[in-house]
N, C-alpha and C positions, 0 to 999 in steps of 0.2 A: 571630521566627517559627521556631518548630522544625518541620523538614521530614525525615521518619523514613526519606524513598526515596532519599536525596542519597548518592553513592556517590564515591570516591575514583577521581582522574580519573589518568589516564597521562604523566609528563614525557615519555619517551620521543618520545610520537606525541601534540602538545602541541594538534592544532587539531581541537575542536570545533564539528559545526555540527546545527542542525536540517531543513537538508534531506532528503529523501525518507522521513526518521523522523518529518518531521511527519506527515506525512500517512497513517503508521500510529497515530502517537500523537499526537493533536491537542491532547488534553489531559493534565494533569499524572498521572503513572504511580501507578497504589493502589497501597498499600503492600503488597498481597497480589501483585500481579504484581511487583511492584519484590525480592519474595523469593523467589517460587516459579516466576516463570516465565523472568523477564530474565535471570537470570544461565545459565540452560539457554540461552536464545538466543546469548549471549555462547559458551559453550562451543560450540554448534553452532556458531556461525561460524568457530573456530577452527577445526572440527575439517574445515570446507569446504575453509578455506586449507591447511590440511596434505596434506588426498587431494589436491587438484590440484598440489599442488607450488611455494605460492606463498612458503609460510612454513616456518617449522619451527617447534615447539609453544615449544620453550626462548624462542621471544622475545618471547612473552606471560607475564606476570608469573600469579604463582599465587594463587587464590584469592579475585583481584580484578578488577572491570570492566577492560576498557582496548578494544575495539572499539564498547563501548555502553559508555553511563553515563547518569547523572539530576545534573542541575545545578540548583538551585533549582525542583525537585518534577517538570520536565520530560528526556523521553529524550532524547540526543543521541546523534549518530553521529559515530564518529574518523575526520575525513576526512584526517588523517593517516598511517594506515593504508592507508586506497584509493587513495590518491596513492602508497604506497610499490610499492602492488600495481602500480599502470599502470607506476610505470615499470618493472618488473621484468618484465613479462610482455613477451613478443616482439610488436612490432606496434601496441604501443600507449600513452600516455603518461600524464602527471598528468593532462594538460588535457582527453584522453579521457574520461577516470573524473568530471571533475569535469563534462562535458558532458553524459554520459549518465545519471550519479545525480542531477546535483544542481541542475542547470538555471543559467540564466543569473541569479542573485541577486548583490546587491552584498554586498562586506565578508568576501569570503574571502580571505585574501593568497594571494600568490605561492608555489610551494612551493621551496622551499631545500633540498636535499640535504644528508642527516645522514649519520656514518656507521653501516657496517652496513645502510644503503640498497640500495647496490647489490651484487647476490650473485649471479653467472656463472651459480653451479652451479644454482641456484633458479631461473634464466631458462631454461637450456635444461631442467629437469624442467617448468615450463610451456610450452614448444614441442611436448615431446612430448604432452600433456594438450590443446594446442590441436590440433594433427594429428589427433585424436580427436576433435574437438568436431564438424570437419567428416564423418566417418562417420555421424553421427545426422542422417537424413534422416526421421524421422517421430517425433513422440512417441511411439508406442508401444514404441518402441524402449528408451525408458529404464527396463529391467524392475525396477528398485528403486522409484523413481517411482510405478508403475501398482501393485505390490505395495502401495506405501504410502496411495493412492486404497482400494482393495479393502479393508485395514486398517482406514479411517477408515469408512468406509461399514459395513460390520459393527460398529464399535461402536457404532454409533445401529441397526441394525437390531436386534442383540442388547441394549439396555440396558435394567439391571434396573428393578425397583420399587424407586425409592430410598424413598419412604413407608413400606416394612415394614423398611427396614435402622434399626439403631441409630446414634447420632451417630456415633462412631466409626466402624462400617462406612462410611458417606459420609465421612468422611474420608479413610480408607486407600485406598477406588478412587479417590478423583481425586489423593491423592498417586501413585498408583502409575501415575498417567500422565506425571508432571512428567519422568522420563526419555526418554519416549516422542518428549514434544516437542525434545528435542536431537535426536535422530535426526534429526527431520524437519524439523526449522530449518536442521540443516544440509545436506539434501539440497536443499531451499530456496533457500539459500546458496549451494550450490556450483552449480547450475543456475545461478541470479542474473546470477552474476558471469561464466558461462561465455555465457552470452547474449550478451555485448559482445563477442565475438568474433566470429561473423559478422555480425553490425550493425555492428562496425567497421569490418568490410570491405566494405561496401555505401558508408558514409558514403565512408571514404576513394576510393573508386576512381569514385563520383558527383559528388564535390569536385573530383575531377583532373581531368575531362572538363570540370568546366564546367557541372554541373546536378546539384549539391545539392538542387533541387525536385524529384527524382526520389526522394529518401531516404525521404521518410515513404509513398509510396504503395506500396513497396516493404516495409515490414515493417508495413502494414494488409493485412486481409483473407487472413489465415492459415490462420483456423478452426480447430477444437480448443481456444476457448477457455475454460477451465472456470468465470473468473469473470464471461463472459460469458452463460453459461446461464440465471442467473435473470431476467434480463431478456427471453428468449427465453419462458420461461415465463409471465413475467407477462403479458408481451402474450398469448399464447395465453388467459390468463385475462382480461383486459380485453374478449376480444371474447364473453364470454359473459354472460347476463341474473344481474348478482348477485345476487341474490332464486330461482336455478334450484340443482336438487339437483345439474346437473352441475357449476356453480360452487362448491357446499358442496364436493363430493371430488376436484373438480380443488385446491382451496386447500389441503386436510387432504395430499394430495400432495405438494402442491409446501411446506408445511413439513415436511415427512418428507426431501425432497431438501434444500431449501435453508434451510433453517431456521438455520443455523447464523450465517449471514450478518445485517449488521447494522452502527449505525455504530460507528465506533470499537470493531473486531470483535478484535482482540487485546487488551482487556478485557477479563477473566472478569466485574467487575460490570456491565460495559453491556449494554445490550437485545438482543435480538437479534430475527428475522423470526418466531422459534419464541415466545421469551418472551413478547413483544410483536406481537401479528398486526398492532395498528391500523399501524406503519409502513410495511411490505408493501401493506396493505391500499391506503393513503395513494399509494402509488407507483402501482399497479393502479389508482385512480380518476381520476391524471391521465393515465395512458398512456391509458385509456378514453375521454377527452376527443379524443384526437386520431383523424384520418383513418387509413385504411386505408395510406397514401402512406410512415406513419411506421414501416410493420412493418420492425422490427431486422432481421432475416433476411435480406429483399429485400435491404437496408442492407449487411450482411453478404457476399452472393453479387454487391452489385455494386462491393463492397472488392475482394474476389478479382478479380475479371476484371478489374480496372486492375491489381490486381499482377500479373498474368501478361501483362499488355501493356508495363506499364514494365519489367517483366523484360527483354521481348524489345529493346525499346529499348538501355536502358544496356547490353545484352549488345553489339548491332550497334555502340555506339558503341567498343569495345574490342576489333571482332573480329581486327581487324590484328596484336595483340598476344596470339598463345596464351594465354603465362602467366597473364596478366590477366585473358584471358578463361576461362581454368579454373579458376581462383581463385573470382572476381566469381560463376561460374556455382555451384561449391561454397559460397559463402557466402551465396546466396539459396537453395538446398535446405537449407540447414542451418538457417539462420532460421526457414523454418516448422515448426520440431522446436521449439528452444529456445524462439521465443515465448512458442508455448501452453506449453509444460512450465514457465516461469516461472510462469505464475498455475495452474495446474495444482499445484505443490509448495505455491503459498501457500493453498490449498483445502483441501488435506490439514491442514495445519495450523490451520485455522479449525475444520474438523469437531474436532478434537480437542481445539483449547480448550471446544468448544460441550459436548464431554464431560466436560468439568472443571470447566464453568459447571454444566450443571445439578444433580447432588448437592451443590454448594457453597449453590448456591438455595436447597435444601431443607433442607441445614442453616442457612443465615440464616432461611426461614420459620419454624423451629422456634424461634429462637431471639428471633424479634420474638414468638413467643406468650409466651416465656417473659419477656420485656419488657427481655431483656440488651441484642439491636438494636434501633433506631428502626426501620432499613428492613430489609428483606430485601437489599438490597445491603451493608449494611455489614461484610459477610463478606470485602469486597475491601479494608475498612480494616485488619484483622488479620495481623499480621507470622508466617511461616511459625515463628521461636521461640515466637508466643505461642498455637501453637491447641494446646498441652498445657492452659494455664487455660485456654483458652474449654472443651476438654473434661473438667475439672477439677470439683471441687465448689461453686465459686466465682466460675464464668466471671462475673456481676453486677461484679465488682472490675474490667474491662474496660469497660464503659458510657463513663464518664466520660472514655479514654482517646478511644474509639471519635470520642465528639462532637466532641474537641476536633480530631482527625483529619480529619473530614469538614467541617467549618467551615477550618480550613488547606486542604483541594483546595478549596473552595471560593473564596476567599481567591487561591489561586494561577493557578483559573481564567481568574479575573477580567484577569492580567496577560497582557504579550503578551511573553514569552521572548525572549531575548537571541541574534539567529539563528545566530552566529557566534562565538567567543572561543578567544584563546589560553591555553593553559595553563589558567587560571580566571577563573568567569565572574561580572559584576560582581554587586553584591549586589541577589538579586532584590526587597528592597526598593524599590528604585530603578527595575525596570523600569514602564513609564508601563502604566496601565487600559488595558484593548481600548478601551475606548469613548472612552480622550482622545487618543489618536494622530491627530494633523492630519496631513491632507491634503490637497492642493488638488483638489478636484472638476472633472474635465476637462468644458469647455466644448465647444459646437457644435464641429465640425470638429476638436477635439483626437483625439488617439492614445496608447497604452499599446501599448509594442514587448515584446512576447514571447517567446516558442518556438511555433513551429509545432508542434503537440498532433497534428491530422489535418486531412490535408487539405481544402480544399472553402470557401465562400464562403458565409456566410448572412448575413441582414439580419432583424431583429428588438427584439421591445420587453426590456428587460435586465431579469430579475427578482433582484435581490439575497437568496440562500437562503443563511444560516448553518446550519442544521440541515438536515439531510436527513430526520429525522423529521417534518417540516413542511413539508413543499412545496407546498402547497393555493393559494400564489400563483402558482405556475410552470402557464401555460398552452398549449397545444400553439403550437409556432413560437415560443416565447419563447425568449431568449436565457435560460442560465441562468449564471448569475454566482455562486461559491464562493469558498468561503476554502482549500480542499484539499479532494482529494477521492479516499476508496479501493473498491474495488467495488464496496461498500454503497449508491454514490453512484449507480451506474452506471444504474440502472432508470429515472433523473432524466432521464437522456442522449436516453431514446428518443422521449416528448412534444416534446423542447427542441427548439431551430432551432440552437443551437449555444451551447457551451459554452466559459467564460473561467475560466481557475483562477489563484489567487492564487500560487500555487506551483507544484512540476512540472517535472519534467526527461521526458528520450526514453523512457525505461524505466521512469516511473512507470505502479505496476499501473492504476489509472481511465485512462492514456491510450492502454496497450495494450487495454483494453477498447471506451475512446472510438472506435478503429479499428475495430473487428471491428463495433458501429454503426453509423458511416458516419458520427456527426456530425462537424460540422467544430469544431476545439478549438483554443483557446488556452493556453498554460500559462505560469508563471514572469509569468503577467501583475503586477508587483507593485501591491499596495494596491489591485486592481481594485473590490473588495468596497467600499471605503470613496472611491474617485476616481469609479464607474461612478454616476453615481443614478439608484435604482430607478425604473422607467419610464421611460427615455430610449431613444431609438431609435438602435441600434449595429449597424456591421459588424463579423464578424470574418471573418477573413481566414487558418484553416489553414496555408493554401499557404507565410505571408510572416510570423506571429507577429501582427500590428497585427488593434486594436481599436479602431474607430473611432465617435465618437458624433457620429451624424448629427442628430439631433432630439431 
């Protein structure tokens, strides 16, 4: 099987994993992002590690992945890298980084100290970068940030008629974004990572005391959060008569806002709210299902008032101790900055692939008239070398590449990726079909032990949803059960009774969202998709990770 997206992986920083990049990339990477837009992500993220002072650029190799990569057609993330970060950075360790990116999954080893690991001078330029993090007590404060929201937003305000442009013209504007996106992956990036800073100090000084079940109600209910919005929207449009004129221009609005959004949203060939209305629409008809009881908002403003009551708590419980307590008190002001400004940076970046997606559309629609593509998405199977001949006199000579392309993700869809490996990963030949992976199906009384996602207790019927474009089973108060899941997902949340994700760590974006909802979540739940069955009656349990199948 020849797989065109497979990129040369890193000895250096030898361990490979798919967590928290599944669940930007669920499925195997098109060859058109795997050229045009990953390796801008790779440099952004360097260029995060370098402003904060974690890295210096000489020890990233030139020209090649080595923080992301593609291993048999799927992204991976070098958690060899983030493990070099924690322990360099003051305050915090491997096993931090691996808690809060990567969640409790099996089959990651130990991390062993290399040399060139450990660098003084790199620590204390991140002490100084963390002494700053705690300044930022509101997101609006991150004026690079909020520049880059206003940026994004004007270019969908302002965008042309790509139908009167020539092939070429649609070309050159959405090349001439692909820089755009470094900028903002890395500003992305560098918020990201700057988050586990005050969240780490919330964890550690709730662990000292003795009530770590203080930790997640503590960085729920922040507010400002941006990929929690469309879900705010949609319910405002759920309570209105779908068949009324003011549901036609509340809808045409809110794809103007949130249009960008959608699954598997860092794919320039996948769907989105805009492309596609019926999945939007799909979300709006189950929220429409449910009570009045279920509005996010409520959900939202009664997140907040527990965090400012457990505030007050864990504060009382350190007050003996100044330090502690000026610390503790700066690291929970500072958290409702960073939060929201984490899905806030990944927003910006959504609106601007959404601007790179659509003249790319418009050059595939053209191109299926001229019978070169099948789909209008096979723009996403074209290697960033080859759109000289797609613009060429000859693009037809592509076809047969094209198919043989899209039959391989097809093909590699189908497998279930190898979650972990050192150095290199076995041959994806070998890895087994989604659909032949056994598992033992948990009986009456059984449990699946988690991560605590958010907190809170619900009891309901489990609906097992693969697809987010399809939720027409998920009915109000139902448990909803995933395989991963990122903002797209989020609108699922608000009908549901509660939510169990097969992956998922602290600082997965659906679970900072799951918070600002209110529903109660599970995450890192493994194999829940395939051990849960569909219609069984489960708890879960926020507070404690466990998932329990009652009936």
């Amino acid at each position: 099987m020849s797989i065109v997206t497979d990129t040369r992986l890193s000895a250096r920083f030898p361990i490979y994993t798919r967590a928290n990049v599944g669940e930007v990339f669920p499925d195997p990477v098109a060859p058109a992002t795997r050229s045009l837009l990953l390796y801008e992500s790779e440099l952004g993220w360097r260029d995060a590690y370098v402003r904060m002072g974690a890295f210096e650029a000489d020890e990233f190799p030139e020209n090649e992945f080595c923080i992301l990569g593609v291993a048999g057609g799927y992204c991976y993330l070098n958690a060899s890298v983030m493990r070099v970060f924690g322990e360099r950075a003051p305050g915090l360790t491997w096993k931090a980084i691996d808690e809060q990116f990567f969640g409790a999954q099996p089959g990651i080893p130990d991390y062993v100290e290399q040399p060139g690991d450990s660098r003084p001078d790199l620590t204390a330029k991140l002490e100084q970068t963390f002494g700053w993090v705690f300044s930022i007590t509101n997101v609006d404060q991150l004026d690079q940030l909020n520049a880059h929201k206003a940026r994004t937003i004007e270019l969908r305000a302002s965008r042309p008629d790509f139908s009167s442009m020539s092939d070429l013209e649609l070309w050159e504007y959405a090349e001439a974004l692909f820089p755009v996106h470094r900028e903002l992956f890395q500003e992305h990036l560098f918020v990201t990572t700057l988050t586990t800073v005050p969240v780490g100090v919330i964890q550690t000084v709730a662990t000292a005391v003795g009530r770590p079940d203080l930790i997640m109600p503590l960085i729920a209910g922040v507010g400002q959060v941006d990929s929690a919005e469309p879900s705010y929207a949609m319910w405002a449009l759920s309570r209105l008569d779908p068949a009324s004129e003011e549901f036609a221009s509340g809808f045409e609005q809110f794809r103007l806002d949130f249009g960008s959004r959608g699954p598997n949203e860092w794919e320039a060939r996948s769907p989105t709210w805009d492309t596609n209305p019926n999945i939007a629409l799909a979300a709006i008809d189950r929220m429409r299902l449910a009570g009045d009881d279920a509005d996010p908002l409520a959900h939202q403003q009664q997140r907040a008032e527990e965090r400012a009551e457990t505030a007050a708590t864990l504060l009382a419980m350190v007050e003996a101790d100044p330090a502690t307590h000026g610390q503790l008190a700066a690291a929970i002001a500072a958290s409702g900055a960073w939060l929201p400004a984490r899905e806030r940076t990944k927003t910006n970046n959504i609106r601007l692939i959404q601007e790179i997606r659509i003249p790319l559309r418009e050059l595939g629609r053209r191109y299926v008239e001229r019978q070169v593509f099948d789909e209008i998405e096979d723009f996403g199977l074209v290697l960033h070398s080859e759109m000289e001949e797609v613009l060429g006199a000859t693009p037809e000579r592509l076809t047969e590449r094209i198919r043989e392309r899209r039959s391989t993700h097809a093909q590699l869809s189908n497998r279930e990726p190898e979650f972990v490996f050192v150095g290199s990963p076995s041959d994806p030949e070998t890895w087994p079909a989604r659909d032949a992976v056994e598992v033992e199906p948990l009986e009456v009384g059984d449990s699946i032990q988690g991560m605590p996602g958010c907190p809170g207790v619900s009891e309901g019927i489990a609906r097992v949803v693969l697809d987010s474009s399809d939720p027409t089973a998920l009915g109000p108060g139902d448990v909803l059960v995933a395989p991963s899941t990122d903002p797209s997902w989020t609108p699922l949340f608000v009908p549901a009774g509660g939510v169990v994700v097969d992956v998922g760590a602290a600082l997965s974006h659906a679970i900072i969202v799951s918070r600002e909802l209110g529903i109660p979540c599970v995450v890192s739940a493994t194999h829940a998709t395939r051990r849960i069955r569909d219609g069984a009656r489960v708890r879960v349990d926020g507070n404690t990770g466990t998932v329990t199948v009652l009936d």
